[in-house]
C-alpha positions as CSV (number, residue, x, y, z in Angstrom):
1,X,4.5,20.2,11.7
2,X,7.7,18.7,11.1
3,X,9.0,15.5,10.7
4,X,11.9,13.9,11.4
5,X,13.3,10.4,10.9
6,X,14.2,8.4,13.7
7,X,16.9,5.5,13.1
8,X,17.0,2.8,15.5
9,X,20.6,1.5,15.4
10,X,22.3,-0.9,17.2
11,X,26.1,-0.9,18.4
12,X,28.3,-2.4,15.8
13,X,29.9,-4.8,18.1
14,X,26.3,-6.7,18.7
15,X,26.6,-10.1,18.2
16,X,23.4,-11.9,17.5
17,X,19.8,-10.1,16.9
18,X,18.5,-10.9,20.0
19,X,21.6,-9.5,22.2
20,X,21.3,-6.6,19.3
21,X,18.1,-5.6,21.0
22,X,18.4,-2.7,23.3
23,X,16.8,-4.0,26.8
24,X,14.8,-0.6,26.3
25,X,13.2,-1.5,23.4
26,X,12.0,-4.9,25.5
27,X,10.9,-2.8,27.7
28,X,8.1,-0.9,26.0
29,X,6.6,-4.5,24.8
30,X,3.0,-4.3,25.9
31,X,0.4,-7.4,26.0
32,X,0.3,-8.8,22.0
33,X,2.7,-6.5,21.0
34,X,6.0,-7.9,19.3
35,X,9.7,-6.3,18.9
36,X,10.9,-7.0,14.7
37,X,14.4,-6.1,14.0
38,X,13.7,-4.3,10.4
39,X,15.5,-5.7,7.5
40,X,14.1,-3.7,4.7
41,X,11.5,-1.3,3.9
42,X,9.7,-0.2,1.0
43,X,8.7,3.8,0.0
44,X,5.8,4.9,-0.6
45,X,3.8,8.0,-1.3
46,X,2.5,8.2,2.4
47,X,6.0,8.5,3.2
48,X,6.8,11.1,1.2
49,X,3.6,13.0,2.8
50,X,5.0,12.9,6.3
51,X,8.6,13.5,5.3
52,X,7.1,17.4,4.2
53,X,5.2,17.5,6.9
54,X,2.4,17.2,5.7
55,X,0.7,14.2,7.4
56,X,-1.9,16.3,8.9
57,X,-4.1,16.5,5.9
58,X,-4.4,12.9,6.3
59,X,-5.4,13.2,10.0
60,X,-2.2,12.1,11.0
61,X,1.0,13.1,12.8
62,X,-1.3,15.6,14.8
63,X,0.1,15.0,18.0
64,X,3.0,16.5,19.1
65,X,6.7,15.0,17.5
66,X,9.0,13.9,16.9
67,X,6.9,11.2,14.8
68,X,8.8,8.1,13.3
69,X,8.5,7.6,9.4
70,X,7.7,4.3,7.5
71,X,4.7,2.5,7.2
72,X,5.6,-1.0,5.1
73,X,8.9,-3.3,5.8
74,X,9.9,-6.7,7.0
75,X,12.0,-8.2,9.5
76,X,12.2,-11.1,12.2
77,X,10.5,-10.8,15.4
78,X,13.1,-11.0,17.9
79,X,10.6,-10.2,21.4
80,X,6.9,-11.0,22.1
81,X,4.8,-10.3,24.9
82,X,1.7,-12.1,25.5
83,X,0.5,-15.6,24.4
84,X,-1.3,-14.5,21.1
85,X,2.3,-13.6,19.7
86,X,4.3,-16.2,21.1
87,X,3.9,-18.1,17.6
88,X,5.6,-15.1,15.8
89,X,8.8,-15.6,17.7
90,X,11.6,-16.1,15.4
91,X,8.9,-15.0,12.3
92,X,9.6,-13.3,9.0
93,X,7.2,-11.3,9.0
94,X,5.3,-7.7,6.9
95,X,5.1,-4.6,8.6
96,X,2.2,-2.1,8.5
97,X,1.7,0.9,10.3
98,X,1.4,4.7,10.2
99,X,2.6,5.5,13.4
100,X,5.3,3.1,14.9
101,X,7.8,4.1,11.7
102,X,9.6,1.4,9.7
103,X,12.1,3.0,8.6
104,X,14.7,2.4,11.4
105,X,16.5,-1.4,12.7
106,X,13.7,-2.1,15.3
107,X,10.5,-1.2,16.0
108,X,7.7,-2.1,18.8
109,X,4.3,-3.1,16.5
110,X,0.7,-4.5,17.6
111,X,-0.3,-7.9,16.6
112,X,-2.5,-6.3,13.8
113,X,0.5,-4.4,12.2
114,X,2.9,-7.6,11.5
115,X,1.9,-10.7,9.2
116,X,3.7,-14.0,9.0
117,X,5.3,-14.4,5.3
118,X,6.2,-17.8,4.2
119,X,9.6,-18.6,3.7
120,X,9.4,-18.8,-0.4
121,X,8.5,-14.8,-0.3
122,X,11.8,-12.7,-0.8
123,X,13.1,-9.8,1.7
124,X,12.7,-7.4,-0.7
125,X,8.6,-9.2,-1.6
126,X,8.0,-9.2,1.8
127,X,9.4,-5.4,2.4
128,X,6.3,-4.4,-0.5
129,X,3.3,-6.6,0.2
130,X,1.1,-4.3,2.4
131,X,0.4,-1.2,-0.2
132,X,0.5,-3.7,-2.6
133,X,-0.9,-7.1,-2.4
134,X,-2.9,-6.5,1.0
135,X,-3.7,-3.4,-0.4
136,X,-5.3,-5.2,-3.6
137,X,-6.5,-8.2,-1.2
138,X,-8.1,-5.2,0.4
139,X,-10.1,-3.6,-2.9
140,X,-11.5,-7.8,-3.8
141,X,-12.8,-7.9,-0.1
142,X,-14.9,-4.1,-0.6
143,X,-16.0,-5.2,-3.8
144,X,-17.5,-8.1,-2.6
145,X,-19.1,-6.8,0.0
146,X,-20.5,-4.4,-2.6
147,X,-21.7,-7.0,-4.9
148,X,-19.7,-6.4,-7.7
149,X,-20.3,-6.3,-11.3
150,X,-17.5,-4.7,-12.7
151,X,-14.9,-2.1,-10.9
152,X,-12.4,0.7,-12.2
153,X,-9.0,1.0,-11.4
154,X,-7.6,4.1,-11.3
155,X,-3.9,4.9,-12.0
156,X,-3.5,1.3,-13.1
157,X,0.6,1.4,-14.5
158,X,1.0,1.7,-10.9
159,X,2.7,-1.6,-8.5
160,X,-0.5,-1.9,-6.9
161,X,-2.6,-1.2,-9.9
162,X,-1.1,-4.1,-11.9
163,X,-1.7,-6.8,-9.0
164,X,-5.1,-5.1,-8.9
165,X,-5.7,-5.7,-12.5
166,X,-3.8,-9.9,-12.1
167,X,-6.2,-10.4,-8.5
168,X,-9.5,-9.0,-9.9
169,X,-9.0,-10.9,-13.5
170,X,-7.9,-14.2,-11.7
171,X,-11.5,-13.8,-9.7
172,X,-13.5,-13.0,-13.4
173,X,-14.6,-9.6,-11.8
174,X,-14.7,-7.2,-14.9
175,X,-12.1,-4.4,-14.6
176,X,-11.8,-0.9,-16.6
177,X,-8.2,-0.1,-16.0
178,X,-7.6,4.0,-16.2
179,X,-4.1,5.5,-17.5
180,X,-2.5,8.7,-18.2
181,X,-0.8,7.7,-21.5
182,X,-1.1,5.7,-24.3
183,X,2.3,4.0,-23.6
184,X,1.3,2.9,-20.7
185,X,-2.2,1.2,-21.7
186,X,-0.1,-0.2,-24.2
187,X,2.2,-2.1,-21.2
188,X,-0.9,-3.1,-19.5
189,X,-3.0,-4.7,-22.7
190,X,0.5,-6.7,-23.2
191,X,-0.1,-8.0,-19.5
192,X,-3.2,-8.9,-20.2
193,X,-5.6,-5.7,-19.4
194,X,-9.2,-6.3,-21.1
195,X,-10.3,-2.8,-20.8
196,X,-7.7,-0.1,-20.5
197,X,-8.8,3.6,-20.9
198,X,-6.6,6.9,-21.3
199,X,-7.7,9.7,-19.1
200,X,-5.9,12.3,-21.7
201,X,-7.7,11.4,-25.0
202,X,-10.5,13.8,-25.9
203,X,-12.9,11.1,-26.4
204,X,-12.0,9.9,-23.0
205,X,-15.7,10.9,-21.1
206,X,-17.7,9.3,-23.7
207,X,-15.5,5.7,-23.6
208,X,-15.6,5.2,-20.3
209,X,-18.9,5.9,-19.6
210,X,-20.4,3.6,-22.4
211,X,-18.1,1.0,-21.3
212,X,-19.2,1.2,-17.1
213,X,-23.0,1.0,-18.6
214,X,-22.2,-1.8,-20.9
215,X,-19.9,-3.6,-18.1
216,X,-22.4,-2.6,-15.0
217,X,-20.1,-1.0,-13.0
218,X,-20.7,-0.2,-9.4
219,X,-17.4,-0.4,-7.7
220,X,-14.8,2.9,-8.7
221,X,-10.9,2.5,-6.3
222,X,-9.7,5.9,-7.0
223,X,-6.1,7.3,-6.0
224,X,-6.5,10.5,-8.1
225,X,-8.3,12.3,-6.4
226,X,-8.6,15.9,-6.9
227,X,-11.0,17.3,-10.3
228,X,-11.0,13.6,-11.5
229,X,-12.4,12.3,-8.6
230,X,-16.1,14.1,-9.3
231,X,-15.6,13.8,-13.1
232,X,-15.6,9.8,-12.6
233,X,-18.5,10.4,-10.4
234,X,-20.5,12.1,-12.3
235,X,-19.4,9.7,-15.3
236,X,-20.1,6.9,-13.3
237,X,-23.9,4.8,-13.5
238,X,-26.5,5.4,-10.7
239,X,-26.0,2.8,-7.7
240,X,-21.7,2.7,-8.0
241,X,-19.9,3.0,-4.6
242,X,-17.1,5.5,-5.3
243,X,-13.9,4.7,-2.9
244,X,-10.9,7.1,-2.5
245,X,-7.8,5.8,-1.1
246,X,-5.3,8.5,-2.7
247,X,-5.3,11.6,-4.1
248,X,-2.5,12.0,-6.6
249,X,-3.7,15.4,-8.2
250,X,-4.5,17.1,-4.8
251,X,-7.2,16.6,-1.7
252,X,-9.5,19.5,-2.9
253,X,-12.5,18.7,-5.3
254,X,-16.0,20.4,-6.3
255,X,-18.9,17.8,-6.2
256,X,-21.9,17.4,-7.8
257,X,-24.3,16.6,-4.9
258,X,-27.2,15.9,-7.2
259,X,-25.1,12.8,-8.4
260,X,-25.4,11.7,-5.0
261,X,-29.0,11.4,-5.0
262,X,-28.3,9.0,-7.7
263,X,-27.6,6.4,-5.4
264,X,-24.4,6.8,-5.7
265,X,-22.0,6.8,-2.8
266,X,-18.5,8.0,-1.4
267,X,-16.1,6.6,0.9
268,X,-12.6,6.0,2.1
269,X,-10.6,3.3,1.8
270,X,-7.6,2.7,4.7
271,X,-5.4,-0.4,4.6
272,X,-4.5,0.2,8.2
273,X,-8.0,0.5,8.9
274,X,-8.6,-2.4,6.9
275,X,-5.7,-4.6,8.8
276,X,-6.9,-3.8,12.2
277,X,-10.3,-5.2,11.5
278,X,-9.3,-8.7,10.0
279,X,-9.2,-11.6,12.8
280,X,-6.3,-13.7,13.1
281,X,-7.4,-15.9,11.1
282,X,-8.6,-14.5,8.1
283,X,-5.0,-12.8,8.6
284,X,-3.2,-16.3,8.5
285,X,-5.2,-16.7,5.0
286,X,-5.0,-13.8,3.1
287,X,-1.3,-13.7,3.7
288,X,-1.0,-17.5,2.7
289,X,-2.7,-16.8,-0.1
290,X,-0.2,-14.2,-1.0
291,X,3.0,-16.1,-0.2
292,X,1.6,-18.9,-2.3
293,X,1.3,-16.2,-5.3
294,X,3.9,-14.1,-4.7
295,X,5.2,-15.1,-8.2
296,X,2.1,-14.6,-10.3
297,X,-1.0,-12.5,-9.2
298,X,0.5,-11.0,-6.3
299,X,4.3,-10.5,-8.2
300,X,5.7,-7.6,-7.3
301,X,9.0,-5.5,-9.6
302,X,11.6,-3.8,-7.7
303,X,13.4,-1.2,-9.0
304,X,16.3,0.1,-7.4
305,X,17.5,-1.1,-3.8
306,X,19.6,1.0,-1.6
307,X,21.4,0.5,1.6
308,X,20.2,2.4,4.6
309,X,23.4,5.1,4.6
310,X,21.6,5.8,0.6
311,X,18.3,6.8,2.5
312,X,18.6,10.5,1.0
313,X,19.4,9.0,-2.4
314,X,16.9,6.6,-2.6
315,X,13.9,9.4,-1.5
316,X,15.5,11.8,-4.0
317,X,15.2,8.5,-7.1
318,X,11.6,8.1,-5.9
319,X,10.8,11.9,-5.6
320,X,12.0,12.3,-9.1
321,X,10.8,8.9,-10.6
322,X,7.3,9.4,-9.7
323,X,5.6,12.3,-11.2
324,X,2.1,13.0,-12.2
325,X,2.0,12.2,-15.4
326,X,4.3,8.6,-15.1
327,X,5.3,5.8,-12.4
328,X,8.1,4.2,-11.9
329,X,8.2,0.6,-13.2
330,X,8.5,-1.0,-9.9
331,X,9.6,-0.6,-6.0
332,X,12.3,1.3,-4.3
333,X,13.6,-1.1,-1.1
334,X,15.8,0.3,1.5
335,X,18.1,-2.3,3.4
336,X,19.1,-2.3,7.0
337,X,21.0,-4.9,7.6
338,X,23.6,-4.2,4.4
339,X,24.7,-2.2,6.8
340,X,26.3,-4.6,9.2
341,X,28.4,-7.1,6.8
């Protein structure tokens, strides 16, 4: 399968962003669907996945192409259709989806894709809240409805794993935060991590499984994946929900099914899923809750920024920054509209 991106330009000579608009994008506007000229987008390790093709693993992309690329950005809502949207009109607004493809100047989204930000979040905040903060909003929600005692956090240096780490401490829910090095644990104790563990030290089995008895934990958000995935399984205590929502070191695992008549279980974790499902309101107040935060719990470091004419740079500093054993310190943001001024 192959993917290719699709940029949605304008003519240069456009004047405003509504007469910037192509009438055919207006056009494909169905009932409670909006049109949001795209100001900025974030990467993410999804994207990379579809830009090699390989979206199909995820059961995505399966249908014949071209498929657009992007799933997270921000922009103003320039068209609605239907009365449930009107209130977007004129909207800043965060973009989710795994379809539509962010990564463009416009972009036709359902009324479950797009959030209203309020105006104290930044472009480049609101270009990186949905795989992080709704993404972390997301995790507090499952655990709850799990009755949590204490959770772990897998690959916690990461963006998302530090607001993870902020949300779940600000809520007194217990959390044993998992790195790859030392260095790293070191960064998060100094943010105020309780319990950080390193995956590479030898004694690394023994640590973590006294600590999950001693902590009674029965919530595990992994985004390793791979052999790690059934080694926190079986390390985990009897009656722990496992959930995978990423799988850093590879999709294929061997499993002990005896731990699973433990009463322990497995499933997946989707934040598109997840954004679908929430009603409008509850929608309104999550992302409220994160504009109000954007500073503190929900704060989020960029990185680099690029302009969209860098788009091959800025996948190549990504590609190269994020590796297996490290993570960038923060998000890569694409602009669109740098282009224009």
């Amino acid at each position: 399968i192959f993917f290719f991106l699709m940029i949605r330009r304008p003519p240069r000579s456009t004047q405003s962003r509504s007469s910037a608009a192509s009438d055919v994008y207006k056009r494909q506007l169905q009932e409670n669907q909006v049109l949001v000229k795209i100001d900025a987008f974030g990467i993410n390790p999804l994207d990379l996945t579809f830009l090699s093709g390989q979206g199909s693993s995820f059961g995505l992309g399966i249908e014949e192409g071209p498929h657009p690329v992007g799933t997270e950005g921000t922009g103003v809502v320039i068209a609605a259709k239907g009365d449930n949207v009107q209130f977007l009109l004129d909207k800043r607004v965060s973009c989710l989806s795994h379809s539509k493809g962010v990564f463009g100047d416009y972009v036709v989204l359902d009324r479950f894709e797009v959030a209203e930000v309020l105006p104290n979040v930044q472009i480049e905040e609101a270009a990186t809240l949905q795989n992080g903060a709704a993404t972390a909003q997301m995790f507090l929600q499952r655990a709850r409805e799990h009755n949590v005692k204490a959770a772990v956090n897998t690959a916690a240096n990461s963006v998302l794993g530090r607001i993870v780490n902020r949300l779940f401490k600000k809520h007194n829910i217990p959390l044993i935060n998992i790195v790859r090095r030392e260095a790293k644990a070191q960064q998060l104790r100094e943010e105020g991590a309780e319990y950080v563990l390193v995956s590479s030290e030898q004694n690394f089995d023994q640590q973590f499984q006294e600590l999950a008895q001693k902590l009674g934990v029965n919530v595990i958000f992994d985004c390793i994946g791979g052999g790690f995935f059934s080694r926190l399984l079986k390390l985990a205590p009897q009656g722990t929900i496992q959930f995978i929502y990423g799988s850093i070191d590879g999709l294929e695992t061997q499993l002990d099914l005896g731990q699973l008549f433990l009463n322990k279980q497995l499933a997946s974790l989707s934040v598109f899923q997840w954004s679908a499902s929430l009603s409008d309101e509850q929608r309104k107040r999550i992302y409220e809750e994160i504009s109000d935060q954007i500073d503190t719990t929900f704060k989020v470091n960029v990185f680099r920024t690029f302009n969209l004419n860098q788009f091959d740079e800025a996948i190549k500093v990504y590609s190269e920054n994020k590796s297996k054993e490290d993570s960038i310190d923060g998000k890569i943001v694409i602009y669109t509209c740098l282009l224009y001024t």
